[in-house]
C-alpha positions in Angstrom: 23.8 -59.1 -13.4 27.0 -57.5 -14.8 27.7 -54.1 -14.0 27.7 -53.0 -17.9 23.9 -54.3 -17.6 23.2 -52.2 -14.6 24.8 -48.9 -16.5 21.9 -48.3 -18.7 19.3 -48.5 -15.8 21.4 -46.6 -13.9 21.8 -43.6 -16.1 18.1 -44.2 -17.1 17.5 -43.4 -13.0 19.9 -39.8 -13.2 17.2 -38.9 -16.4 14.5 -39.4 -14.8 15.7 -37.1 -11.4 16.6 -34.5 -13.7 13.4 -34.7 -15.3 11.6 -33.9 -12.3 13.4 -31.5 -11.3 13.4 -29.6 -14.6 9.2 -30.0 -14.1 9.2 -29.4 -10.5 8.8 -32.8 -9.4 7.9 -33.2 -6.0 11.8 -35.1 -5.4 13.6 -35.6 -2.3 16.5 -33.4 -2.4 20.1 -35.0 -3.3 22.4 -36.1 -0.8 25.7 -33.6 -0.5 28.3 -34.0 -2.4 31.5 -35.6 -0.7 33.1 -33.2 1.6 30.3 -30.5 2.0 28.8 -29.4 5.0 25.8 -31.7 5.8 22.5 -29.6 5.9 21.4 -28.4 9.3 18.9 -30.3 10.7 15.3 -28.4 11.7 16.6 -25.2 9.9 14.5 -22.0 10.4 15.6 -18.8 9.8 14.3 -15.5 11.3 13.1 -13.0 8.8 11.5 -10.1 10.9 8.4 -11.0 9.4 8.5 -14.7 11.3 10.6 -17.4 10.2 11.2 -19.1 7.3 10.9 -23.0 8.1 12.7 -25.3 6.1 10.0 -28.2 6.2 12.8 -30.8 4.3 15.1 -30.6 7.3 12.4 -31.8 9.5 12.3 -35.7 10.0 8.8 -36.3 11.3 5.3 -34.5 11.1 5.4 -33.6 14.6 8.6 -32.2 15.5 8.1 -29.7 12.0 3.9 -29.4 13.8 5.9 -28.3 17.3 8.3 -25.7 15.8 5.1 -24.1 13.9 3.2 -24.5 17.1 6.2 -22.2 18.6 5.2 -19.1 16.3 5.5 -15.4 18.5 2.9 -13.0 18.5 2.0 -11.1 15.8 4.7 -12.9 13.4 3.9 -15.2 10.4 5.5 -18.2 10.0 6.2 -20.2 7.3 7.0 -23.8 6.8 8.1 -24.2 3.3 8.5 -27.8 1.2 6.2 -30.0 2.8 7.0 -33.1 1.8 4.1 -34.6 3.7 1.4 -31.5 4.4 -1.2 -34.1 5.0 0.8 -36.1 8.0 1.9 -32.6 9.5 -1.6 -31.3 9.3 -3.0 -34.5 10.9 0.1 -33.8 13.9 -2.1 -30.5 14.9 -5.1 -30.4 13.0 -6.6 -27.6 15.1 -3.9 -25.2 15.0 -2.6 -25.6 11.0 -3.8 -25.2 7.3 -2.1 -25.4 4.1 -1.2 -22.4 2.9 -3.6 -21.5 0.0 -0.2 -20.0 -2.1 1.2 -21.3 -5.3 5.1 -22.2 -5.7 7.2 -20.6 -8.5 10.6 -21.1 -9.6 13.4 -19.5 -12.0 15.7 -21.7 -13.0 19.1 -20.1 -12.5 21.2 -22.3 -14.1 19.6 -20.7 -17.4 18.2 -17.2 -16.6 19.7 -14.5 -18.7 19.7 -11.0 -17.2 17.7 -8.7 -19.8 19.0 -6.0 -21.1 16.9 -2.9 -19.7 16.3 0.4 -20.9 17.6 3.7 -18.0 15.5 3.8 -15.9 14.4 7.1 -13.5 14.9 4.7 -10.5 18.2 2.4 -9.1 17.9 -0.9 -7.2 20.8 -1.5 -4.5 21.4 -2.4 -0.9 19.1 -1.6 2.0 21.8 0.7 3.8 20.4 2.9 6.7 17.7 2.7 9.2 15.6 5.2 7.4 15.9 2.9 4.1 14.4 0.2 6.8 11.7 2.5 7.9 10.7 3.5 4.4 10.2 -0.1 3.7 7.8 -0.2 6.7 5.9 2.1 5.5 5.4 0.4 1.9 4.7 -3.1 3.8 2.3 -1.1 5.9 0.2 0.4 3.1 0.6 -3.3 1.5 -1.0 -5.0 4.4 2.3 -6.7 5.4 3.3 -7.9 8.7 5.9 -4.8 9.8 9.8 -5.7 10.5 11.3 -3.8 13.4 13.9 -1.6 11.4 16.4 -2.6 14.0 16.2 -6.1 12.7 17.1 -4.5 9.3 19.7 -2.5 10.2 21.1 -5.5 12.3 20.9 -7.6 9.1 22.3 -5.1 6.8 25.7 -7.2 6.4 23.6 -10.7 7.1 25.3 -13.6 4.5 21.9 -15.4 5.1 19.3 -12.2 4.4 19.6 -9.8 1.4 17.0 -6.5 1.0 17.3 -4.6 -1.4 15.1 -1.3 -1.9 14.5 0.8 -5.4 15.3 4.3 -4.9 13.7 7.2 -7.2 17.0 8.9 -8.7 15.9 12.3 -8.7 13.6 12.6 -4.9 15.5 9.7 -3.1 12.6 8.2 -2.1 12.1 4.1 -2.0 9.7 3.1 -4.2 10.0 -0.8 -3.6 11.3 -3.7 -1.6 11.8 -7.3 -1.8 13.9 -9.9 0.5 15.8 -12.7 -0.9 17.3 -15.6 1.1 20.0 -18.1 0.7 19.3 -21.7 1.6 23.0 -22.7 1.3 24.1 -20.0 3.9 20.9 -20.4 5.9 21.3 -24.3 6.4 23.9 -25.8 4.1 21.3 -26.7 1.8 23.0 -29.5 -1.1 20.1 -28.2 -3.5 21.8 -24.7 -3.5 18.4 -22.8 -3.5 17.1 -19.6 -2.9 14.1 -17.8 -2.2 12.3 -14.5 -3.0 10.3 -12.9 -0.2 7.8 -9.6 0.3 7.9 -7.8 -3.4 6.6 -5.0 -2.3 5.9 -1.7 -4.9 4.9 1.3 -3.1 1.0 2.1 -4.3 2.4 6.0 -4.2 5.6 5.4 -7.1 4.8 7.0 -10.1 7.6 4.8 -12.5 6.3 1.1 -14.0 8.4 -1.5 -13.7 9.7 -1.5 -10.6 8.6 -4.8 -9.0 10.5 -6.5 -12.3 13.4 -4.4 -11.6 13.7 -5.6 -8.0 13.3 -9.4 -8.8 15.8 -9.4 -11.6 18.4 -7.7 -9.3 18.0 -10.7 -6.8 17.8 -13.3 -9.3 21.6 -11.9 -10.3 22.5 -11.5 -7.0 21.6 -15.4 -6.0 23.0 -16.7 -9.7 26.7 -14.8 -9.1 26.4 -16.6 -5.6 25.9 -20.0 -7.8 22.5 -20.8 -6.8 20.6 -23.1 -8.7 17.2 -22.0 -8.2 15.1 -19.0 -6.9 11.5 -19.9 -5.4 8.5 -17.5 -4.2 5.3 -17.8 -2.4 2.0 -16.4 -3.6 -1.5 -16.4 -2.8 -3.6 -18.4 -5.6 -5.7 -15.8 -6.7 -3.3 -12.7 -6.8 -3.4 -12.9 -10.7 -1.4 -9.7 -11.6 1.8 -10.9 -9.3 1.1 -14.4 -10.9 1.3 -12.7 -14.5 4.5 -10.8 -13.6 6.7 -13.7 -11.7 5.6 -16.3 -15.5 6.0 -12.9 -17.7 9.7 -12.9 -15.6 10.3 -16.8 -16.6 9.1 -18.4 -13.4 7.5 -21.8 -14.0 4.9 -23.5 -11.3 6.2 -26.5 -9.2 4.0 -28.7 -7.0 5.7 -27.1 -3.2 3.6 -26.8 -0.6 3.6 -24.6 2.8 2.1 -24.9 5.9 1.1 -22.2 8.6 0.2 -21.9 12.0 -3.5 -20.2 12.4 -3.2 -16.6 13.9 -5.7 -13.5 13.3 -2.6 -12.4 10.7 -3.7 -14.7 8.5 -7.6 -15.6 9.5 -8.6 -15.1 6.6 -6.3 -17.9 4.9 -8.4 -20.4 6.5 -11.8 -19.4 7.8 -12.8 -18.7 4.3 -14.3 -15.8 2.5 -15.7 -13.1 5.3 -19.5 -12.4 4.8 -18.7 -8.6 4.8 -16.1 -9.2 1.9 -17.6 -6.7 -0.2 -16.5 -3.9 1.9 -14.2 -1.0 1.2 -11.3 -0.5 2.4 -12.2 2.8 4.6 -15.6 0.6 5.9 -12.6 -3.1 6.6 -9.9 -0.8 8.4 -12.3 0.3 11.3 -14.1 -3.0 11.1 -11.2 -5.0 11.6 -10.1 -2.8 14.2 -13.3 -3.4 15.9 -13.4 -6.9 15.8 -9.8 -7.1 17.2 -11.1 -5.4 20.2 -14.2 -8.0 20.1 -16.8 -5.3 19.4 -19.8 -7.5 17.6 -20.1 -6.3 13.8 -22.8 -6.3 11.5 -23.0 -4.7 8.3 -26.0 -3.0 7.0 -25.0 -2.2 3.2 -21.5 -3.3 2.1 -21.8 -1.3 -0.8 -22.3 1.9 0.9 -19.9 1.1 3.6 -22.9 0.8 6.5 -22.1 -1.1 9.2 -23.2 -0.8 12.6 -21.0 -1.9 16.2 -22.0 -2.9 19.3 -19.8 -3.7 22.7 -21.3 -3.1 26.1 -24.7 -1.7 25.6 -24.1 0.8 23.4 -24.3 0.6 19.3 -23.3 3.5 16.5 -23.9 2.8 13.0 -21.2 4.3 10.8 -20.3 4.6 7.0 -16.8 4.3 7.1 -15.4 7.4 9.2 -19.1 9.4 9.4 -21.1 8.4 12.8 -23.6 9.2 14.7 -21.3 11.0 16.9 -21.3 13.6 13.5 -24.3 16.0 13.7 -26.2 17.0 10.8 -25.5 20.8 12.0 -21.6 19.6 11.4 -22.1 17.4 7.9 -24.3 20.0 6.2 -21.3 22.6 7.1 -18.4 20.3 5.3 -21.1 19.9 2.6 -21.7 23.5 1.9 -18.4 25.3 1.2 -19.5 28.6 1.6 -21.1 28.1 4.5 -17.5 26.1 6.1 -15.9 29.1 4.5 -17.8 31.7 6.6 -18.0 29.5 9.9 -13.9 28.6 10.1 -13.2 32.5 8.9 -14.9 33.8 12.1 -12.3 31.7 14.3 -10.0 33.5 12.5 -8.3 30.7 10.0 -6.9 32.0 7.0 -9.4 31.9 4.1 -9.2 32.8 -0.3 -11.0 35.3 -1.6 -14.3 33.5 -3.5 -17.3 34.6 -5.2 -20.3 32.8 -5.4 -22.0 31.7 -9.3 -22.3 35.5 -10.6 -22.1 36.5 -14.4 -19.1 35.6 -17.1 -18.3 39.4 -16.4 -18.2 39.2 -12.7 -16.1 35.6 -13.3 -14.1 37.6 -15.7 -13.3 40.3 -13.5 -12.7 38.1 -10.6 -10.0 36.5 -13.0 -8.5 39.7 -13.4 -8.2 40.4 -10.2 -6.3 37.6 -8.9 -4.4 35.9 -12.0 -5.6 32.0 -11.5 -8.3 30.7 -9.9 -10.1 27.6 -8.9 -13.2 26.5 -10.0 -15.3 23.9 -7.9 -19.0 22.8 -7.2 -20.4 24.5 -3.6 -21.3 21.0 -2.7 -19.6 17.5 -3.5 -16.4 15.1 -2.8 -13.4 13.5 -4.3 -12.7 16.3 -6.2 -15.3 15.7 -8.7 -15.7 18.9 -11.1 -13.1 21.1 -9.5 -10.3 22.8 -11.9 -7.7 24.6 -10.5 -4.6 26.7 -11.6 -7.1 28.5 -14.6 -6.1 31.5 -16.0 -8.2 32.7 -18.9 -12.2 33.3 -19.4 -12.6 30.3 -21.7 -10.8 27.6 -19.3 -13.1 29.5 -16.2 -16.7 29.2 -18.5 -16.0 25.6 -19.6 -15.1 24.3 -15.7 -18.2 26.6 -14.5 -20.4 24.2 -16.9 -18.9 21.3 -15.9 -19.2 22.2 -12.1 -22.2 22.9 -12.4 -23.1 19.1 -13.4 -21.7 18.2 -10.2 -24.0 21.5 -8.1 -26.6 24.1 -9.0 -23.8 26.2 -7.3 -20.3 27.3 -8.3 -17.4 28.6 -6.5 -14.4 30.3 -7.6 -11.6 31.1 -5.4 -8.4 32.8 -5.8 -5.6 30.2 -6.5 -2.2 29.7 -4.1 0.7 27.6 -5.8 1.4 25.0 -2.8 0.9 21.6 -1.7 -2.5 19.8 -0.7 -2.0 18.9 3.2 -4.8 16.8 4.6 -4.9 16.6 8.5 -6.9 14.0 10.5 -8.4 14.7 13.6 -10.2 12.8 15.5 -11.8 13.6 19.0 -10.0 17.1 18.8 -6.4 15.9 17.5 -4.4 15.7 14.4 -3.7 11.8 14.4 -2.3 12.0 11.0 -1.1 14.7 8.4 -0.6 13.6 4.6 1.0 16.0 1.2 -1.6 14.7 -1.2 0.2 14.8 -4.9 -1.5 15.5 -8.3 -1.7 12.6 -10.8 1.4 12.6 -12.9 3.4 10.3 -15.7 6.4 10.2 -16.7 7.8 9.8 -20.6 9.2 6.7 -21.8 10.0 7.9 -25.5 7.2 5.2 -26.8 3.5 5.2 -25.2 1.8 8.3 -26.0 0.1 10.5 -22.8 -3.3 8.7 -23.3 -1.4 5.2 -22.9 1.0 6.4 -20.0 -2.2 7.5 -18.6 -4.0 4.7 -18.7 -1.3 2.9 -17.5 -0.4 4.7 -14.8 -4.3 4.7 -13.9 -4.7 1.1 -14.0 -1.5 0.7 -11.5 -3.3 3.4 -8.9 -6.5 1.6 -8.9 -4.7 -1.6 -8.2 -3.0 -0.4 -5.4 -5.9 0.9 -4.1 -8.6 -1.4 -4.3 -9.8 0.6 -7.4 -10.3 3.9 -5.0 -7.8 5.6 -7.3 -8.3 6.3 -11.0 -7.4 9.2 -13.6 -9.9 9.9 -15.5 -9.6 11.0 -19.2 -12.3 13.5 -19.3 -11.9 17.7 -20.2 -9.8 18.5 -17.2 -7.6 16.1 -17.9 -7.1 17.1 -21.7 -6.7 20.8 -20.4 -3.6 19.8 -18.1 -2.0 18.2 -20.4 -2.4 20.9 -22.8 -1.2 23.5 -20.4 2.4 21.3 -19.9 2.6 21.5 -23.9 1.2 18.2 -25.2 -1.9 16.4 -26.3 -3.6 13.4 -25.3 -1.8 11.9 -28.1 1.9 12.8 -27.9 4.3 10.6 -27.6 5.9 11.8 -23.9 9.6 12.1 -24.5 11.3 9.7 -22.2 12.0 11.1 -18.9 9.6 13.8 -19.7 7.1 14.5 -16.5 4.0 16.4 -16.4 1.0 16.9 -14.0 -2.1 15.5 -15.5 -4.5 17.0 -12.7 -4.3 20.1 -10.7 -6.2 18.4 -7.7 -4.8 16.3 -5.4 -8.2 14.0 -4.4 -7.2 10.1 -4.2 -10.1 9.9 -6.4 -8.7 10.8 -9.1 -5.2 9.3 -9.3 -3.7 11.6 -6.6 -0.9 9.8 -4.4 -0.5 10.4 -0.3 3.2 11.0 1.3 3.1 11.0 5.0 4.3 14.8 7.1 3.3 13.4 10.4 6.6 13.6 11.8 7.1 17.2 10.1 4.2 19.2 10.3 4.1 22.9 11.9 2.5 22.8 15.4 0.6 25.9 14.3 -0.9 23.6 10.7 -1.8 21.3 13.4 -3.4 23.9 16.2 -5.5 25.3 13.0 -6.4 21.6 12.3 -8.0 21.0 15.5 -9.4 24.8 15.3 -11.4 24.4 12.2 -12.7 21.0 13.8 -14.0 22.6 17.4 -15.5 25.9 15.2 -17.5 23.3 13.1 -18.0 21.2 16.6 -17.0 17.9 14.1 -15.4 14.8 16.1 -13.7 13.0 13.5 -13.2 15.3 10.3 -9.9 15.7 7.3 -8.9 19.7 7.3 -7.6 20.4 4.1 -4.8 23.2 3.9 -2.7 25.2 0.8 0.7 25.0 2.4 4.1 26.1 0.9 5.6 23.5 3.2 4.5 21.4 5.9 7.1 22.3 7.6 6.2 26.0 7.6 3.3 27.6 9.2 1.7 29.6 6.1 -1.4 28.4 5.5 -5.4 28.9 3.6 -7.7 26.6 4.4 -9.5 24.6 1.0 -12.3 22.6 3.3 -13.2 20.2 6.0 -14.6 16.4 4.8 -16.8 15.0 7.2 -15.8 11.6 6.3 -12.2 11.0 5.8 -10.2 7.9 4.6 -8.8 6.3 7.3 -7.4 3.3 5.4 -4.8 6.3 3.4 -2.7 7.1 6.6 -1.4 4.1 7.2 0.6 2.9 9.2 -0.5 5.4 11.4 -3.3 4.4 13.9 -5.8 6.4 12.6 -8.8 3.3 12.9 -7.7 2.7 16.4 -8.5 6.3 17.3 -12.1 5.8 15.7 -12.8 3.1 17.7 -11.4 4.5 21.1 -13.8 7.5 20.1 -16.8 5.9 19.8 -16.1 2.9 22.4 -13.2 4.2 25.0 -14.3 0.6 27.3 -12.5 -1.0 24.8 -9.1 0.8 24.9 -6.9 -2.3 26.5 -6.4 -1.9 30.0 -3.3 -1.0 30.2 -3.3 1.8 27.8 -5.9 3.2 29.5 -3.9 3.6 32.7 -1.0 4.9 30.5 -3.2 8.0 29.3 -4.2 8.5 32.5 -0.8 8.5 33.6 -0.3 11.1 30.8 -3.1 12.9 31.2 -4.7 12.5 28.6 
């Protein structure tokens, strides 16, 4: 055949290729152009996390099954393009599974950066070992694997590993993370690819599109470096980061992964757990448990009942409340004048309250002390509490609505300050939290209902629908008091509290103190808990500062979130509580050493 016969064919062949990979066609990757770098051979890459395995670079099922086989403790590894998942699997069939995740890529030969609006938030450079550590905080409240921030701060100037972090303009705080990496300066790869790794939004950040923000800086970041192509990872059925990544122009492409099994990711491959339908406060100590191999068996998911058993001895629980907590102790945190009277006699620092009495009495009491707080002598999460009121109408409307909630209204004298919850568990503070009112901020478009509803739908996302604001009279009446209505369009970079209480409940947000609270906030803490005689127990406090030791105590809840302090070990203490056998060896002869 003559070679203008062949030329047809031939450029016929270069269509097709194309084709494929404009569709995401399963293809073997080209070969390098002539004088580039060959691609290394059995890349990997480490990303703090575990590594990234390049699966293409690999030329047989079992050496890619040996390097998986290799994985460290507590890491998660990650072989990624699979040409062959079947063959590898079949090379260790016991210890892999294919990675239930879908693969999505942007073309960067044609993305566009979009033009976007100011925004009250900038994306740049992880810089600092406290940028790295605020990032491990957002991957622990995310359920992420945790990077050592050393590794961060080692990588900072890494040609392979780019982080980047969104920081709030006006508090400095990092609201968001994502890693990209390289494939040309990780392993020469001839493809010239890139990848998109742990998008990670802080469930605390107040702004919207922050995630978007983060993965178009990266996708300009890889296109200036002339990459072709930038892929991600994600689980099948995480629809709202599916939505996002095609809203951003990401298209599906038939890429598989393969991972090593490991209690990380146990749930990957052992299928849907049978207690599933738990919250999170009730799956934080259960996991815990069962990491400690302390049998498990849950009574009422719905109720967050389960019961645990290890060495002869079994407590039934609903999420933080045992039977280590007396009735005596519960009925205390229940009753809030009765908690009031009990922790004033050891001498903590209580408001002045009254008890129901008459719209004159309520009136007077008003008058006395400027603002008050209304709130039901019995119930949780912040249901039918008003604070900050400051005239006889606003007082009579939340004593009607309180009393929904209890035959029995309270009003106390109102402190301007900052919600601090404390944790203690078996007599210590294991965790101290400022817990924020709901607020939006003003885009110059959506009116306060929308942002609202928004900003609500984004809090009960991010917290496994334990956080919502709800649009009722209190509501309204906050709004009202910053100088708008429900249906005002919020001017943008306007922001405005939308409820006075704090509670998680109802759209409040949790900043860790640990590290910064006042050793006399934290000897009060443990004070209230030993005059109630309460084992595991949140103190609630009106500070001006964490950091200061003025106080006034709000209440004591008898069954505290765990699951909202992390990363701090706030399950692990629950479970050394009520089982101390299990404490690992080794840490027991550490406290011991300690004295504790």
């Amino acid at each position: 055949m003559k070679d203008t016969e062949r030329q047809p064919r031939r450029r016929s062949e270069q269509h097709r290729l194309q084709r494929m990979r404009h569709q995401g066609g399963a293809i073997r990757p080209p070969l390098p152009a002539a004088g580039a770098p060959k691609p290394k051979v059995e890349a990997s890459i480490d990303c703090g996390w575990g590594r990234l395995i390049f699966a293409q670079t690999f030329e047989t099922a079992e050496s890619l099954a040996k390097v998986l086989r290799a994985e460290a403790i507590d890491r998660r590894d990650i072989a990624l393009y699979v040409r062959d998942p079947h063959v590898t699997l079949a090379a260790a069939p016991q210890e892999l599974f294919l990675d239930p995740s879908h693969t999505y890529r942007l073309d960067l030969a044609t993305y566009r950066a979009t033009h976007r609006r100011r925004a009250p938030y900038f994306v740049r450079r992880l810089t600092n070992l406290v940028d790295a550590e605020a990032v491990n905080i957002i991957y622990a409240m995310r359920g992420m694997v945790p990077v050592s921030a050393d590794f961060f701060w080692s990588r900072r100037d890494a040609r392979a590993i780019t982080v980047l972090v969104a920081e709030d303009s006006e508090t400095g705080e990092i609201l968001g993370s994502v890693m990209g990496v390289d494939h040309t300066r990780a392993f020469n790869d001839s493809e010239a690819g890139s990848s998109l790794w742990c998008l990670a939004v802080s469930p605390q950040a107040r702004h919207g599109g922050i995630g978007a923000a983060l993965v178009h800086r990266l996708a300009e970041h890889f296109k200036a470096r002339g990459a072709a192509y930038m892929d991600l990872s994600v689980l099948h059925d995480n629809t709202e980061a599916i939505a996002l990544y095609e809203k951003l122009g990401f298209r599906r492409v038939p890429v598989y992964a393969i991972k090593r099994r490991n209690p990380i990711n146990e749930r990957l491959f052992a299928g849907p757990a049978t207690d599933a339908d738990l919250n999170v406060y009730s799956r934080i100590i259960v996991d815990e448990a069962r990491r400690r191999g302390i049998a498990v068996e849950v009574t009422d998911a719905e109720c967050g009942l389960f019961r645990l058993s290890y060495g002869g001895r079994s407590i039934h629980c609903r999420e933080s409340l045992s039977e280590f907590t007396s009735a005596v102790a519960m009925s205390i945190c229940d009753d809030k004048r009765l908690a009031r009277r009990i922790v004033e006699a050891a001498g903590v620092h209580v408001p002045a309250q009254m008890s129901n009495g008459t719209p004159a009495q309520r009136a007077q009491f008003l008058a006395q002390y400027g603002k008050v707080v209304v709130k039901p002598a019995r119930g949780e999460q912040g249901t039918g509490v008003a604070v900050g009121l400051s005239n006889t109408i606003e007082v009579e409307n939340a004593v009607a609505a309180a009393r929904a909630v209890s035959g029995d209204v309270l009003l106390e004298q109102h402190f301007d300050g900052d919600d601090l919850r404390l944790v203690v568990i078996d007599y210590k503070v294991v965790a101290a939290a400022i817990r924020r009112p709901a607020r939006v901020v003003g885009d110059g478009i959506a009116t306060v209902r929308r942002l609202i509803e928004i900003q609500s739908r984004r809090r009960a996302s991010s917290t496994h629908g334990e956080s919502r604001i709800p649009l009722d009279a209190e509501t309204e009446r906050c709004v009202r008091e910053a100088g708008f209505t429900l249906d005002d369009v919020l001017p943008d970079g306007t922001d405005i509290v939308v409820r006075k209480t704090a509670n998680l409940h109802t759209g409040g947000t949790i900043h860790d103190v640990t590290g910064e609270t006042h050793p006399e906030l934290i000897e009060t803490a443990i004070k209230i808990a030993r005059a109630i005689e309460i084992p595991v127990t949140g103190i609630d406090l009106l500070v001006k500062s964490p950091r200061q030791p003025d106080y006034v105590f709000i209440e004591a809840n008898e069954r505290p979130g765990l699951a909202n302090h992390e990363p701090h070990p706030t399950a692990e203490r629950f479970v050394d509580l009520l089982f101390p056998q299990s404490i690992p060896q080794l840490v027991r002869t550490a406290q011991r050493r300690l004295g504790k």
